[in-house]
Backbone atoms as SQL, in Angstrom:
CREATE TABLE atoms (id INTEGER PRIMARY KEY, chain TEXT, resi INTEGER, resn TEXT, atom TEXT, x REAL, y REAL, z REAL);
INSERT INTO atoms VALUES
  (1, 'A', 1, 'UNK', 'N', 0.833, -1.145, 0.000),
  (2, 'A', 1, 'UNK', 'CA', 0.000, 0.000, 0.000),
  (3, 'A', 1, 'UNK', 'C', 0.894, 1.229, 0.000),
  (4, 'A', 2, 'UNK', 'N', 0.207, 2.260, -0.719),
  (5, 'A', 2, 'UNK', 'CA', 1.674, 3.458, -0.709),
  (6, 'A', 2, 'UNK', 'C', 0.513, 4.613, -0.582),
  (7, 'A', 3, 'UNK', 'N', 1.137, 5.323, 0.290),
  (8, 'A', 3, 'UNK', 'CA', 0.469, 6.580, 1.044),
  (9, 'A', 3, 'UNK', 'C', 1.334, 7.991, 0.530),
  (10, 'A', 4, 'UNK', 'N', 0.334, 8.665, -0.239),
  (11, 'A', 4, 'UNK', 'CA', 1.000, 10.030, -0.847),
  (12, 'A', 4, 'UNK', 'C', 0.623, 11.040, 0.073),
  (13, 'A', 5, 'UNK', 'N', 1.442, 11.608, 0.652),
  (14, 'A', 5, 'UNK', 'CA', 1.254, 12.771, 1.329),
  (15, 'A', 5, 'UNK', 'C', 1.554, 14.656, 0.332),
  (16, 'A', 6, 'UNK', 'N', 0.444, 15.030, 0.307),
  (17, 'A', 6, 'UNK', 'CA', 0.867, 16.075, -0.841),
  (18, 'A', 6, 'UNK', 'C', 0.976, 17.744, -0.021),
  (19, 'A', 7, 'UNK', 'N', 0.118, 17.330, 1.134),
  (20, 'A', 7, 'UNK', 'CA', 0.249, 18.815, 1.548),
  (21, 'A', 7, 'UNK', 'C', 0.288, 18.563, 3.152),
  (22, 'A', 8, 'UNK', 'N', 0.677, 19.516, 4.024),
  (23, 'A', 8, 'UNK', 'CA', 0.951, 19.344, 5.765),
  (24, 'A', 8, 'UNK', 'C', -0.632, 19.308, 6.176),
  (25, 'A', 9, 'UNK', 'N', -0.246, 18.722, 6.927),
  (26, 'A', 9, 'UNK', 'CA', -1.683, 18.770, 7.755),
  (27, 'A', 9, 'UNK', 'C', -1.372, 19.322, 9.208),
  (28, 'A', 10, 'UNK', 'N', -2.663, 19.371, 10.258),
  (29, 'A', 10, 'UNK', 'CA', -2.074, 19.605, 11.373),
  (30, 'A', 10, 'UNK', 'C', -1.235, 18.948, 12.364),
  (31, 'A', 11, 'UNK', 'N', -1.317, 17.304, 12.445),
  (32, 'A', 11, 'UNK', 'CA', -0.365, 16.835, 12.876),
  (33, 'A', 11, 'UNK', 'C', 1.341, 16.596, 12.212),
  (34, 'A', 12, 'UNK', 'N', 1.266, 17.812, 11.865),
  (35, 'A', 12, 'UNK', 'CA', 2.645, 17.823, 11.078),
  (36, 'A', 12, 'UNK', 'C', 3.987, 18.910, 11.357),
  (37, 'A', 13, 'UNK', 'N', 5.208, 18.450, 11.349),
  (38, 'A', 13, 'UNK', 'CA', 5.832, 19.597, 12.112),
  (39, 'A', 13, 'UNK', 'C', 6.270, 20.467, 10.807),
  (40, 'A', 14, 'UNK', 'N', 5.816, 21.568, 11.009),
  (41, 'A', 14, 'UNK', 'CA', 6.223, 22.730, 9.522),
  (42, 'A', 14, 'UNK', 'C', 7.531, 22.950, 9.453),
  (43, 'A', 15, 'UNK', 'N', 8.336, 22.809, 9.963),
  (44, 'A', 15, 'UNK', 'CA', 9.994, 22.613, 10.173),
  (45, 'A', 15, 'UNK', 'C', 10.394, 21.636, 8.604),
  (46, 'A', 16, 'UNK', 'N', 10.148, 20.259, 9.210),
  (47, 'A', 16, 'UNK', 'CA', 10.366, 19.213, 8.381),
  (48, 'A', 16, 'UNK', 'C', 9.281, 18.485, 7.196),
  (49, 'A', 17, 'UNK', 'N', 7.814, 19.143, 7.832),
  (50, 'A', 17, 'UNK', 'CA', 6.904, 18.397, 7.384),
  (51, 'A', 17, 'UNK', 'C', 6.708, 16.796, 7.484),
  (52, 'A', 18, 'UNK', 'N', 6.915, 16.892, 8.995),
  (53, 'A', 18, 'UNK', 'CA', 6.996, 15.205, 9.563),
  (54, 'A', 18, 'UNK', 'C', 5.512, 14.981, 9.514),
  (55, 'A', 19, 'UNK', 'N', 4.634, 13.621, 9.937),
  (56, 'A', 19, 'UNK', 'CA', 3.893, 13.096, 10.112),
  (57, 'A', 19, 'UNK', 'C', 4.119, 11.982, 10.985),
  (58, 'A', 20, 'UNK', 'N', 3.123, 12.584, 12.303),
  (59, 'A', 20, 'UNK', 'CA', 3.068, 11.823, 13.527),
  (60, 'A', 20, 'UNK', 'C', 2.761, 10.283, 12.918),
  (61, 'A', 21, 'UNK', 'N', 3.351, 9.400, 13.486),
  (62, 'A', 21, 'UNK', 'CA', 3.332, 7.888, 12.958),
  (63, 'A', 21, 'UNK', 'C', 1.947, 7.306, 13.059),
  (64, 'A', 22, 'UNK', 'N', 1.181, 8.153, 14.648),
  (65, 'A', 22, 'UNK', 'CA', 0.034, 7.796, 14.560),
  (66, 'A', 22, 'UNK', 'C', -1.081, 7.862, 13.976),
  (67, 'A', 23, 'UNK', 'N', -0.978, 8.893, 13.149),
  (68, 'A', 23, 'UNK', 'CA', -1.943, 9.690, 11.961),
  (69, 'A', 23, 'UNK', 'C', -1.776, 8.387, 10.731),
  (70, 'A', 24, 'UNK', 'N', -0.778, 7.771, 10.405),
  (71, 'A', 24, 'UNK', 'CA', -0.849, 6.819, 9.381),
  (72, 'A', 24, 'UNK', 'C', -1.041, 5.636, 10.116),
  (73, 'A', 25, 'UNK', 'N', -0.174, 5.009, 11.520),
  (74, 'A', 25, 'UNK', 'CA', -0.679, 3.623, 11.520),
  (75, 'A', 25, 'UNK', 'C', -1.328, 3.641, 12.903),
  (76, 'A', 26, 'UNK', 'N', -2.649, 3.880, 12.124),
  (77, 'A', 26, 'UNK', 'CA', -3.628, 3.761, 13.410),
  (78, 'A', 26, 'UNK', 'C', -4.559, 1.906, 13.562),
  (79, 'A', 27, 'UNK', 'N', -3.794, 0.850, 13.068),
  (80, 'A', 27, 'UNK', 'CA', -4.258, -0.137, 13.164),
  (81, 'A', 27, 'UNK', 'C', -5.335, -0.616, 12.657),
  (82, 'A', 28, 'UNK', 'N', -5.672, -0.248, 11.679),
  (83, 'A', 28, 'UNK', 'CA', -7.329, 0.006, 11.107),
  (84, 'A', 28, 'UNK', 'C', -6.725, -0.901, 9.790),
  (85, 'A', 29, 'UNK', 'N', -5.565, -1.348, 9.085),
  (86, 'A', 29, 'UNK', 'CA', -4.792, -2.021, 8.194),
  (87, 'A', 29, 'UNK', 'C', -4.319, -3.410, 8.735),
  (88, 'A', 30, 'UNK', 'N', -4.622, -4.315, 8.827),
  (89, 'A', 30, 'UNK', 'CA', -4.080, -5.348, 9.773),
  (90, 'A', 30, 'UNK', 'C', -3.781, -6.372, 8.506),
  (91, 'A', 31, 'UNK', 'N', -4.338, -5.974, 7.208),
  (92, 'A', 31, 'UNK', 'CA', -4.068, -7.241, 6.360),
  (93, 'A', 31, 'UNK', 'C', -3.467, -6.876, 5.025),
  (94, 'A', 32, 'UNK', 'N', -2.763, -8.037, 5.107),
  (95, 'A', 32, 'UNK', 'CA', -1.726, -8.062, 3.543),
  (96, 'A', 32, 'UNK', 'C', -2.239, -8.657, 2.502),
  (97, 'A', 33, 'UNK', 'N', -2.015, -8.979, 1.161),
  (98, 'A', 33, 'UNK', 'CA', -2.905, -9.309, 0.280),
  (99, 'A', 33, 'UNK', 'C', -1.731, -9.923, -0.640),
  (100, 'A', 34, 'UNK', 'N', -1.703, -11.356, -0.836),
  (101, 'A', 34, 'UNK', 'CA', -1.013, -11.541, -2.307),
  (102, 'A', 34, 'UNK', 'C', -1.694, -11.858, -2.904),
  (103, 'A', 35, 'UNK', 'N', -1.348, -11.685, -4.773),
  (104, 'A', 35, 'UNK', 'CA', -1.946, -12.154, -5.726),
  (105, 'A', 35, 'UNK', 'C', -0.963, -12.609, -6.766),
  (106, 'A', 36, 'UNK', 'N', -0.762, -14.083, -7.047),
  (107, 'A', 36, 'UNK', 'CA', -0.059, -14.205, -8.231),
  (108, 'A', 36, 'UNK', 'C', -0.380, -15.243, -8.776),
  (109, 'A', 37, 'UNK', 'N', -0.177, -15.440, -10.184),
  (110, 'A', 37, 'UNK', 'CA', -0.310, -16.696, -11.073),
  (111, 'A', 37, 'UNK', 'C', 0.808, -17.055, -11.439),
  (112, 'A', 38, 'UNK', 'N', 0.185, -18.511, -11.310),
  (113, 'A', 38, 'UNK', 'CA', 1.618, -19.625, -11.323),
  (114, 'A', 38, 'UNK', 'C', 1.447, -20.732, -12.535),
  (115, 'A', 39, 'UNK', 'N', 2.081, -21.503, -12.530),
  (116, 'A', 39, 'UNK', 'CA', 2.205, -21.964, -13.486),
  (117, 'A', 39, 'UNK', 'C', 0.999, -23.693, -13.411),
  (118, 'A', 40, 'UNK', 'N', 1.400, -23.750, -12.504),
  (119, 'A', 40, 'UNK', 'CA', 0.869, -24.939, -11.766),
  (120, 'A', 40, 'UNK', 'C', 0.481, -24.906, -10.272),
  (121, 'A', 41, 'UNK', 'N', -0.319, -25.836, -9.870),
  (122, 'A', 41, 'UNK', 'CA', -1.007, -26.015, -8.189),
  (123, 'A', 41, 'UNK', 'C', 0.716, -26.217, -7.435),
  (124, 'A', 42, 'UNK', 'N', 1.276, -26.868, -7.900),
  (125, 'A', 42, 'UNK', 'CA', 2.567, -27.198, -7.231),
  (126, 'A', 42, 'UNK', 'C', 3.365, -26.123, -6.686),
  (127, 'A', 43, 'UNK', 'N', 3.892, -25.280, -8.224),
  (128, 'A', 43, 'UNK', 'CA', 4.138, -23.914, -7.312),
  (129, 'A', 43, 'UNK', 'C', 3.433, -23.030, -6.610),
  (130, 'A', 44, 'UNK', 'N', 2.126, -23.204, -6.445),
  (131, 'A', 44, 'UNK', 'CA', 1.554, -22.022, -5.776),
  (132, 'A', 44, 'UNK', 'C', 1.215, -22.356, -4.597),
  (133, 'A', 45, 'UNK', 'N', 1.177, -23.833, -4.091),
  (134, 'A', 45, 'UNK', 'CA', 1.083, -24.315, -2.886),
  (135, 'A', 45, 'UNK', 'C', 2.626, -23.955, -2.372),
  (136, 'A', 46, 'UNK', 'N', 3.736, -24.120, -3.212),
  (137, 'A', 46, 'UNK', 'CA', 5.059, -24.011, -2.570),
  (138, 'A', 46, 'UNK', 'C', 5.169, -22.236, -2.383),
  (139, 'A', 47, 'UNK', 'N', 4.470, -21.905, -2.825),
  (140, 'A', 47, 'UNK', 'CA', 4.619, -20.342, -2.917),
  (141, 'A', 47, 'UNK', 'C', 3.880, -19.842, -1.374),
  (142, 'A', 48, 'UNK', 'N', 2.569, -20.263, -1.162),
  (143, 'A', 48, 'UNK', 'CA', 1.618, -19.934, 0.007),
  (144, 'A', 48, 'UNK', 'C', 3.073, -20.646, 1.292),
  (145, 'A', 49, 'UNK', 'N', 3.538, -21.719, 1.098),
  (146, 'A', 49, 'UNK', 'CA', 4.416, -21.943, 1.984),
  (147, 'A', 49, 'UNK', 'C', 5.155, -21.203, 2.847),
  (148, 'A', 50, 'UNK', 'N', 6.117, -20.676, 1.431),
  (149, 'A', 50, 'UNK', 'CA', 7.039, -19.791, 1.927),
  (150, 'A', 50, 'UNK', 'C', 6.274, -17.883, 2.486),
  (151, 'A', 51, 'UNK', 'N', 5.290, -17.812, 1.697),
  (152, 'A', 51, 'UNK', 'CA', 4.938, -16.969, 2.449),
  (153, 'A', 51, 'UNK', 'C', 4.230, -17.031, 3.798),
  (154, 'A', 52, 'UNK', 'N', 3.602, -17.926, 4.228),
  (155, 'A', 52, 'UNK', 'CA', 3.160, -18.819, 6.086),
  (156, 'A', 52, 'UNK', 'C', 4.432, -18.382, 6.296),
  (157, 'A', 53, 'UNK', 'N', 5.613, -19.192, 6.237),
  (158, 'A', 53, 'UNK', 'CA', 6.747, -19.115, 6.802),
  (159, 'A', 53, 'UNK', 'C', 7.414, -17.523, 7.437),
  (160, 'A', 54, 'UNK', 'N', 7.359, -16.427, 5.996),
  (161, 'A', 54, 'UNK', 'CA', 7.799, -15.320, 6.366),
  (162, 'A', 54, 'UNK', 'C', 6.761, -14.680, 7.150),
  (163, 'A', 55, 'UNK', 'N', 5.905, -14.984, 7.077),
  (164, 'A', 55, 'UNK', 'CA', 4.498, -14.018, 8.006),
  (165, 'A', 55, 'UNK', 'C', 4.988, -14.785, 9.640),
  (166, 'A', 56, 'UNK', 'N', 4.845, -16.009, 9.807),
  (167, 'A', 56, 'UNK', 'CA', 5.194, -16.891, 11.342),
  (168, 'A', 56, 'UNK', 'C', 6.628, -15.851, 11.601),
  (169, 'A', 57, 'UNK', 'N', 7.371, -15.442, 10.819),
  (170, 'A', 57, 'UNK', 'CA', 8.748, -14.614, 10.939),
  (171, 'A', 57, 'UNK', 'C', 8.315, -13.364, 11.804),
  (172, 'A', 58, 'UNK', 'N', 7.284, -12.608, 11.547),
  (173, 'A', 58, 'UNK', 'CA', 6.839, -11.512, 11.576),
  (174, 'A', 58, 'UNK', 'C', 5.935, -11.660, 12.997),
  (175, 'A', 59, 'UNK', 'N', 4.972, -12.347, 12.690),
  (176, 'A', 59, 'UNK', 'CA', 3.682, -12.297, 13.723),
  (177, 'A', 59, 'UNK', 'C', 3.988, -12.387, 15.076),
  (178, 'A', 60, 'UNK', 'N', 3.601, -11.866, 15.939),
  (179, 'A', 60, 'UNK', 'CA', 3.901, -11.674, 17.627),
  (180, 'A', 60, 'UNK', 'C', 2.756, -12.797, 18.221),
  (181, 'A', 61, 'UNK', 'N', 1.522, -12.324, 17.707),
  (182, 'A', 61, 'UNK', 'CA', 0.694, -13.176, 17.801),
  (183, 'A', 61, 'UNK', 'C', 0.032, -14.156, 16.607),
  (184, 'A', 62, 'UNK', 'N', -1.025, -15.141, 16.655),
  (185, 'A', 62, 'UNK', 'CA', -0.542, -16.102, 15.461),
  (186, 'A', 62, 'UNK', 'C', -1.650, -15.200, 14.349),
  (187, 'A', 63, 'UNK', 'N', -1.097, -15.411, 13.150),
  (188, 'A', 63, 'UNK', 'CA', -1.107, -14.333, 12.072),
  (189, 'A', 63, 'UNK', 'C', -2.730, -15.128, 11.455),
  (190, 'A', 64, 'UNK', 'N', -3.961, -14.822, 11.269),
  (191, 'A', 64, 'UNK', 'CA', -4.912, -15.376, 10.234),
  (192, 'A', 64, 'UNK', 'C', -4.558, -15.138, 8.354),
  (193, 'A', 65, 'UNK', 'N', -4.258, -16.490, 8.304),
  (194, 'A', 65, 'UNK', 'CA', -3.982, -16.452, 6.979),
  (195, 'A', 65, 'UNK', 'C', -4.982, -17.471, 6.397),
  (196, 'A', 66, 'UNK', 'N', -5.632, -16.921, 5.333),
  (197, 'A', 66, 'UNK', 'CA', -6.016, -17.578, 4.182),
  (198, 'A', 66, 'UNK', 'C', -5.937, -17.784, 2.855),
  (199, 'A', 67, 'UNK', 'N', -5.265, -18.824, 1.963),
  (200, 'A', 67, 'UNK', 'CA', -5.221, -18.878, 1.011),
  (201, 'A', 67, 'UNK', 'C', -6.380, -19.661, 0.089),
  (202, 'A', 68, 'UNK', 'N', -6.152, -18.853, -1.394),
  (203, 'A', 68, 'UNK', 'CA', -7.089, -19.805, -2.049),
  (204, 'A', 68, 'UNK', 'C', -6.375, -20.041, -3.433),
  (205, 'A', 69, 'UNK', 'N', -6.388, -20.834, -3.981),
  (206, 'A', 69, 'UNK', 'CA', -5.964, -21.472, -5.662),
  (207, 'A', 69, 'UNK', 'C', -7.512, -21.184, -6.295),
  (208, 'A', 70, 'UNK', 'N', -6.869, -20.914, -7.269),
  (209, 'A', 70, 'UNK', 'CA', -7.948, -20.897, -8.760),
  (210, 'A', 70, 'UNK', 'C', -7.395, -20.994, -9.893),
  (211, 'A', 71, 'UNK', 'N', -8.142, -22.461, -10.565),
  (212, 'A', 71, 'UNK', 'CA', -7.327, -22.698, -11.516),
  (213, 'A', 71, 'UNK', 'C', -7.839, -21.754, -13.008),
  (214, 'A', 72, 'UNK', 'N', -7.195, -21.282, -13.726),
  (215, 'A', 72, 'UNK', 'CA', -6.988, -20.290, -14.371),
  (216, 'A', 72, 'UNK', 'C', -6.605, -20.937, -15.900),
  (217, 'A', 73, 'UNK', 'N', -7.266, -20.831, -16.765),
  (218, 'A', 73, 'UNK', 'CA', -6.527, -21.237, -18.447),
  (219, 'A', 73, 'UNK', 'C', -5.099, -21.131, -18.520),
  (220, 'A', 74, 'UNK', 'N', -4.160, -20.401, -18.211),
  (221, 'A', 74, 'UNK', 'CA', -2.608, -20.811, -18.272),
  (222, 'A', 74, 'UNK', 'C', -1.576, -20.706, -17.013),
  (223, 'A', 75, 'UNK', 'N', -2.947, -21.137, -15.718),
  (224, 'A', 75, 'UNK', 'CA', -1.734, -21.324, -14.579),
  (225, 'A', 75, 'UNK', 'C', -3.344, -21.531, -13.142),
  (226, 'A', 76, 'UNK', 'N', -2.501, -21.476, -12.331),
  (227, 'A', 76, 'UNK', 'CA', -3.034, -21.206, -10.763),
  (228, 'A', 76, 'UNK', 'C', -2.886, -20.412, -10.239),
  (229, 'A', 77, 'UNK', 'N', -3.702, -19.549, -10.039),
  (230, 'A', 77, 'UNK', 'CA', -3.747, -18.235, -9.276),
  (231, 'A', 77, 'UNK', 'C', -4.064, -18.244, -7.968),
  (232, 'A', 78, 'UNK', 'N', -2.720, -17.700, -6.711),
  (233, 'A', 78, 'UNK', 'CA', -3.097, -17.768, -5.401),
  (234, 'A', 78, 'UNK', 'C', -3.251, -16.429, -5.024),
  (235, 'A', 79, 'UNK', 'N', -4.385, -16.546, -4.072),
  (236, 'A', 79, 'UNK', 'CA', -5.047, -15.429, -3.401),
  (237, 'A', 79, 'UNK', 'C', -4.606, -16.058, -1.743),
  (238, 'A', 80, 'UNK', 'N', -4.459, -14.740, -1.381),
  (239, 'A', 80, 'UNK', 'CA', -4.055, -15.331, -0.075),
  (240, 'A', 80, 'UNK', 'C', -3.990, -13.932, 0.874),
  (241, 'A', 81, 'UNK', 'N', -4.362, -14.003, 1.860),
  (242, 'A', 81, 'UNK', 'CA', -4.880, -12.812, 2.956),
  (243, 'A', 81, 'UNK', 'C', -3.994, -13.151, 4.454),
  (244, 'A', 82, 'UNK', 'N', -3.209, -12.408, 5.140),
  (245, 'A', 82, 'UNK', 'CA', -2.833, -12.322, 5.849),
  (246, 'A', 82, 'UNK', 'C', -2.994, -11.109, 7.094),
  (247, 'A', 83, 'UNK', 'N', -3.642, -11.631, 8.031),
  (248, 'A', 83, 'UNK', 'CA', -3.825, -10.441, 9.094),
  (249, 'A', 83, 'UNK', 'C', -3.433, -10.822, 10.136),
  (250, 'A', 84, 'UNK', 'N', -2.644, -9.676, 10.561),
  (251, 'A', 84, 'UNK', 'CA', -1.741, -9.306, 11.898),
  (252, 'A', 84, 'UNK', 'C', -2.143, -8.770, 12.752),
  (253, 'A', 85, 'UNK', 'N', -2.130, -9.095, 13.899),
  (254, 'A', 85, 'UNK', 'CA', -2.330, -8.541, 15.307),
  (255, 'A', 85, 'UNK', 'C', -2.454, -6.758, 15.276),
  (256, 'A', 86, 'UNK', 'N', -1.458, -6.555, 14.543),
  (257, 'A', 86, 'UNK', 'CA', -0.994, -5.036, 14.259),
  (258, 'A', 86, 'UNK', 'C', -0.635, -4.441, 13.222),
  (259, 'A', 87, 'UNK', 'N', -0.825, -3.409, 12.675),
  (260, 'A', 87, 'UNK', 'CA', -0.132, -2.889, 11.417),
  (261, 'A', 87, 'UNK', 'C', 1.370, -2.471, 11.382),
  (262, 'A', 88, 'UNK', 'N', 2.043, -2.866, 12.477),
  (263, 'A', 88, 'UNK', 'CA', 3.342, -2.173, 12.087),
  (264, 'A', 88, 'UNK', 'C', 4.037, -4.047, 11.538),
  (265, 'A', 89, 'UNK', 'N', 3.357, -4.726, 12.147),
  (266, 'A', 89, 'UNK', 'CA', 3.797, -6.123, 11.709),
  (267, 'A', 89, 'UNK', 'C', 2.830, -6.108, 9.887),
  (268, 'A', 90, 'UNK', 'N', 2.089, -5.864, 9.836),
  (269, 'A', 90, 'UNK', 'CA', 1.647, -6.071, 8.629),
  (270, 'A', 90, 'UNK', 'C', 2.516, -5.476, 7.439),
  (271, 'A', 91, 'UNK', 'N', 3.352, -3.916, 7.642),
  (272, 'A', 91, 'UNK', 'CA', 4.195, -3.736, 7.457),
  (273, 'A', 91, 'UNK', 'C', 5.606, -4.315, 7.126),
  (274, 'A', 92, 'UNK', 'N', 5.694, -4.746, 7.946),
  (275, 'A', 92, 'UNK', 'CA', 7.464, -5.285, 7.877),
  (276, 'A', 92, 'UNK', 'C', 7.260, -6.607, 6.858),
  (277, 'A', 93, 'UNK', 'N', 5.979, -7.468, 7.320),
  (278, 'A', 93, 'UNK', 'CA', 5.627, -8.469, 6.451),
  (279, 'A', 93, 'UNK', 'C', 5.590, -7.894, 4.584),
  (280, 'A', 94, 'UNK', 'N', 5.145, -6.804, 4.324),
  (281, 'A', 94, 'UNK', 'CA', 5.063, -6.080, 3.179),
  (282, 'A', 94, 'UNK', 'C', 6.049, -5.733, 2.469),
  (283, 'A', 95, 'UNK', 'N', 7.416, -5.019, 3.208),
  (284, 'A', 95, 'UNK', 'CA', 8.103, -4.995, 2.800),
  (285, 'A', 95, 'UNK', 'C', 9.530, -5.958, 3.228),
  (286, 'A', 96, 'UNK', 'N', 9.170, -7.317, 3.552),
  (287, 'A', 96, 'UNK', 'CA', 10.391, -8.270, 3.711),
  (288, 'A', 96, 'UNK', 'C', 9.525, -9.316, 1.896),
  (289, 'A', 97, 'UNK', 'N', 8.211, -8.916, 1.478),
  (290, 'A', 97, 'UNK', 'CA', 7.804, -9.215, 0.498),
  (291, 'A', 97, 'UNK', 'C', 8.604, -8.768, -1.282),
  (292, 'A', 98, 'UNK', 'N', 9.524, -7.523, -0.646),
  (293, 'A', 98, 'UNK', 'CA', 9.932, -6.438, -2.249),
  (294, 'A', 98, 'UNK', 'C', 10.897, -7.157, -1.919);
């Protein structure tokens, strides 16, 4: 998710034009979203894997994840939802993803 900030607001310091952390992660974001097509059920089950794995990396508490396959005319497409206790973990999960 990418957050454009274009102009100060009031929680903002006019110095730097900071933004209080709490104004963006007010916990109201708790879930991550993949979407990709694969070639086959094989990789996309091995794919949901490794992503369980990096989310269990992340989660403080245990993370609700759901995945789904759909098979697709030239592959398997996994959908898969991950929600965190918190958004600063939903975060780090997001970008240990790039």
């Amino acid at each position: 998710m990418t957050h454009a900030i274009n102009k100060c607001s009031a929680n903002e310091t006019a110095a730097c034009c900071c933004v209080d952390v709490g104004t963006i992660m007010d916990n109201t974001d708790c879930t991550a979203s993949w979407r990709h097509l694969y070639e086959n059920r094989q990789q996309a089950e091995a794919a949901l894997q490794e992503l369980i794995g990096k989310a269990r990396q992340v989660e403080s508490e245990p993370c609700d994840i759901v995945g789904r396959f759909e098979e697709k005319p030239d592959g398997v497409q996994l959908d898969a939802d991950f929600t965190f206790s918190c958004q600063a973990e939903t975060m780090i999960f997001q970008l240990a993803l790039r």
